[in-house]
N, C-alpha and C positions, 0 to 999 in steps of 0.2 A: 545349841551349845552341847550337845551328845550328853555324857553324863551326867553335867551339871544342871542342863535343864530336865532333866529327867528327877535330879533331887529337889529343884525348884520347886516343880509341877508336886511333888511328894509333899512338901512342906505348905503349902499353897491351897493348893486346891481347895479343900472344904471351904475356902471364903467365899460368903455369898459376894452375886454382885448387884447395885443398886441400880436403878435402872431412872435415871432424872432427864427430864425436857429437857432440849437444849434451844435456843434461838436460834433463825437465820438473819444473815446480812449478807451483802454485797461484796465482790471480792473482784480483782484485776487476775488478768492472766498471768498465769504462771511465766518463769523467764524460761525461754525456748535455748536449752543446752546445744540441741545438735537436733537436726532434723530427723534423724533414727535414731535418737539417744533420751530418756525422759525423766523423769524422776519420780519415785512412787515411795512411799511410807508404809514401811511395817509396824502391824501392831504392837510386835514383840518389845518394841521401843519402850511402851507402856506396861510391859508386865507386872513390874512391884504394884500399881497403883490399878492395875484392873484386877487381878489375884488380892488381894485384900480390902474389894471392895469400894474402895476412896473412886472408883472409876468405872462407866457402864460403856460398855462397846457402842452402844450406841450411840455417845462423844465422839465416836473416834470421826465420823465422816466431817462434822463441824473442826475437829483439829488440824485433818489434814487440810483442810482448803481455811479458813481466817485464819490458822494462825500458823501453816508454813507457807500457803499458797503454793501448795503441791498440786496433780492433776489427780493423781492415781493411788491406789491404797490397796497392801496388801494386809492378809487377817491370818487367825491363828486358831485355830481349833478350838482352845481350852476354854474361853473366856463365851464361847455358845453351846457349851455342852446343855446347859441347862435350858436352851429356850431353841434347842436345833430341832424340834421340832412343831414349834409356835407359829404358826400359819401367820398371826397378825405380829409375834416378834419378826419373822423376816420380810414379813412386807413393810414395817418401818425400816429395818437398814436400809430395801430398796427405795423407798421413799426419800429418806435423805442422803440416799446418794445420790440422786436425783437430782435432789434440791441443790445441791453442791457441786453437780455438775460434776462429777468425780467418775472414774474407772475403776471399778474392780479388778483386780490381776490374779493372785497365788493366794493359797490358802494353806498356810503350814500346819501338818497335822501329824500329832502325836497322839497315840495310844494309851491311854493309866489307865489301868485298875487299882480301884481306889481302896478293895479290899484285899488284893494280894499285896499292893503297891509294887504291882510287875509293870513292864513297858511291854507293851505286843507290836510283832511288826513282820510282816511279810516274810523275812528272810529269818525262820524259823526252823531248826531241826524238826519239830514238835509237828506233825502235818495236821492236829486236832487244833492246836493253839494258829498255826501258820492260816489255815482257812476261815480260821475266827478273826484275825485281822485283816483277810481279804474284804468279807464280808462286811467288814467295819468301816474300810477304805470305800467302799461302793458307797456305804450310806454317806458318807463325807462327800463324796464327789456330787451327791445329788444337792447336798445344803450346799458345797461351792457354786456347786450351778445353782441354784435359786436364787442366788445373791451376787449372781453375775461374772463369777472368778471364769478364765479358760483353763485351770491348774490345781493341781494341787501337788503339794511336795509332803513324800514319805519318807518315811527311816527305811533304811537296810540292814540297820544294827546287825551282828552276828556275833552268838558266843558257840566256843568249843566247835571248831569248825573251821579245814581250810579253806585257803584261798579260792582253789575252785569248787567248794565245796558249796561256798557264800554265792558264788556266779552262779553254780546250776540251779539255785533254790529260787538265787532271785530272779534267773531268765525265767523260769516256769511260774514262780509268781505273779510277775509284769505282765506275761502274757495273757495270764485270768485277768487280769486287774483292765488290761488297755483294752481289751475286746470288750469289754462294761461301758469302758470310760469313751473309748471311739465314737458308742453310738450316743453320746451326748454333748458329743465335739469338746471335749475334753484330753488335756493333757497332765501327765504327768511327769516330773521333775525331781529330779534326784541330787542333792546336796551333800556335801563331802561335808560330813558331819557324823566323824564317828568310826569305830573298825575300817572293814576294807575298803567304806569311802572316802576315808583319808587321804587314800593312795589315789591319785588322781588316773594314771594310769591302769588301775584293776578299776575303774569308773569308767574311763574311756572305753575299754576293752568289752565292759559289758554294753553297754550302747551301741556299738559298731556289732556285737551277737545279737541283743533283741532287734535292732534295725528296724524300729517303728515308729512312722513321723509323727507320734504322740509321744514319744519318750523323749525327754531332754536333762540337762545339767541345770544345777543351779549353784551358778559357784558364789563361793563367801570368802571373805577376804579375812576372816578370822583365824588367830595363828594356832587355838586349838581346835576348830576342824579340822584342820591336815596335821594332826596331831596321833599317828599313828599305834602308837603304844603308852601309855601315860605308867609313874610310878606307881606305888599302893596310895590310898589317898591316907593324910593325912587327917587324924581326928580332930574333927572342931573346924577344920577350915574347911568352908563350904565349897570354895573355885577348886579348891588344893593341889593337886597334886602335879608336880614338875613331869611335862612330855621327857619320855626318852628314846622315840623314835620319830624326827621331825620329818615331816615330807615340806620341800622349799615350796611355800605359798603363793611364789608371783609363776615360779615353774608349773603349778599344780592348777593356776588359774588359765593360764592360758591353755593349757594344754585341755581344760575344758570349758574352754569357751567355744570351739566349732557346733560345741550340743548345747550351748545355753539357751535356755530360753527363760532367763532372767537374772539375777545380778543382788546379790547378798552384802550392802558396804557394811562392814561391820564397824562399831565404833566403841571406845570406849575411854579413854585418855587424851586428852589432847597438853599442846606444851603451851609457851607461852606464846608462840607467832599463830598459833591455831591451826599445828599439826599433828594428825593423829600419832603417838611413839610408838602404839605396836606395827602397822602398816604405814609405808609409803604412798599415799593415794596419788601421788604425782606418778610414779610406778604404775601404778594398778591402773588408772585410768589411760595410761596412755598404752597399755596392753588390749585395753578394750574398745579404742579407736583404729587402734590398728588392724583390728582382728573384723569379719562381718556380722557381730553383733548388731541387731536391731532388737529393743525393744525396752522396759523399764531397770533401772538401777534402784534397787528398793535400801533407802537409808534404813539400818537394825541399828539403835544405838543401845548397847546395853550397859552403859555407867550405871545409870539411876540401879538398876536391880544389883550389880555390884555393891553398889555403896549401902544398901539392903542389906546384902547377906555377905560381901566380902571383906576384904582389909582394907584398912589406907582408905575408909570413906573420904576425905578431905580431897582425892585426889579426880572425885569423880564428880558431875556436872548433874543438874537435875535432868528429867526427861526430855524437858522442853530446850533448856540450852544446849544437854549433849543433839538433839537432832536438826537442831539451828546450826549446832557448828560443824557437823556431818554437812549439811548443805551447802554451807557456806565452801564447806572445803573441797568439794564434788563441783562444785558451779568454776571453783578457781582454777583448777585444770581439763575440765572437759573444752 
């Protein structure tokens, strides 16, 4: 969510998280969408209730398989800052992914510091600050790899800084970053979430210049990622502030799905036939049948955290039903 999960992750954070047993049981397979097409759950789904504690990451492998009956599961940085270096915390998540028979995919990772409450990220003027989130990025890629991910997806954020100003920081950054991540057979993935990843086009342009079969896209179907410019925000309202530079999000998808190497539904409102009103998914998915995409569509539903910190809570669905009806609506047109 670019800004706003940057205020999230601000307001948040210091919540411990609880770490409780979970049971195993017996599950059916999952329903087979399309033979190169699969469905995989993001954590981010859960953020109100893992960020204030109510929920331990280590649920999550037991959620995606009894009680979507999903195959595969993407994770989130924030919610293992505190135990990314627990030998016997990460050998339980691989434990029950195991037991769950589950895939690990992508690993979204953001940068806070928690006593500047700055965000750090690759595409930095700051070449002290800039190599301090390389360096960051490395360690993340080794906890994604311990815990099975082939991914990990960063920011590009860029302030005060032009267009190709942002391109040359971030070609010479990638390039430190994928000569790390290479020799751990690791990729990275870049999401239109934010400044000039907005623009799908100044995203394609930089992928066709780095030209490295570890670099890909990861497009999101949300209408403020490609939300180019936004107004001043608004005090007190935490989503707030109205885009005034829209980039077209079915144009902005496809045009980067040739580099995806994975698939952002976002979700957040649905009507009363159980379709999403910000996104057309009958759209969206039939842009990504069309296109040679192979590989996971990861359901983000983010209501439940809306209905958290946004307006109009009544309009929003809990965790569990917003990602049920994410599925349901992905299964109805793929």
């Amino acid at each position: 969510m670019n800004q706003d999960r940057r205020k999230f992750i601000q307001t948040s954070l210091a919540a411990s998280l609880a770490i409780p047993l979970i049971s195993q049981s017996l599950w059916s397979n999952p329903r087979s969408l399309n033979k190169n097409i699969k469905l995989s759950l993001q954590c981010f789904s859960f953020a109100g209730t893992l960020m204030n504690g109510k929920m331990s990451i280590l649920e999550f492998p037991r959620l995606v398989r009894e009680d979507f009956n999903i195959e595969a599961a993407e994770y989130w940085n924030i919610p293992l800052i505190k135990n990314k270096r627990d030998s016997k915390f990460i050998k339980e998540i691989n434990k029950r992914t195991s037991d769950y028979g589950l895939v690990n995919t992508i690993m979204l990772v953001d940068l806070f510091d928690l006593e500047t409450r700055e965000s750090r990220n690759i595409c930095d003027l700051d070449q002290k600050r800039r190599n301090k989130a390389i360096e960051e990025h490395k360690e993340w890629i080794d906890v994604a790899k311990s815990i099975g991910c082939n991914s990990i997806r960063l920011n590009l954020w860029s302030k005060e800084m032009s267009a190709l100003e942002a391109k040359k920081i971030s070609e010479d950054s990638l390039s430190e970053l994928l000569e790390y991540s290479s020799t751990l057979d690791m990729s990275i993935v870049i999401e239109n979430h934010g400044g000039y990843t907005s623009d799908a086009l100044w995203l394609v342009d930089l992928m066709e210049s780095v030209n490295h079969p570890n670099l890909g896209t990861l497009p999101d179907f949300g209408t403020l990622n490609f939300c180019m410019e936004k107004a001043p925000s608004k005090e007190g309202n935490f989503f707030g502030s109205d885009c005034i530079n829209q980039y077209d999000k079915y144009k902005g998808v496809e045009e980067m799905l040739p580099f995806a190497r994975g698939i952002s539904a976002k979700s957040s409102v649905f009507d009363s036939n159980g379709e999403e009103i910000n996104t057309d998914f009958e759209r969206m998915i039939k842009l990504i049948k069309a296109s040679s995409f192979e590989g996971y569509i990861a359901i983000e539903y983010e209501g439940s955290l809306m209905k958290m910190y946004g307006s109009g809570p009544s309009e929003y669905l809990s965790s569990h039903e917003g990602i049920m009806a994410t599925k349901k609506l992905i299964e109805k047109y793929i």
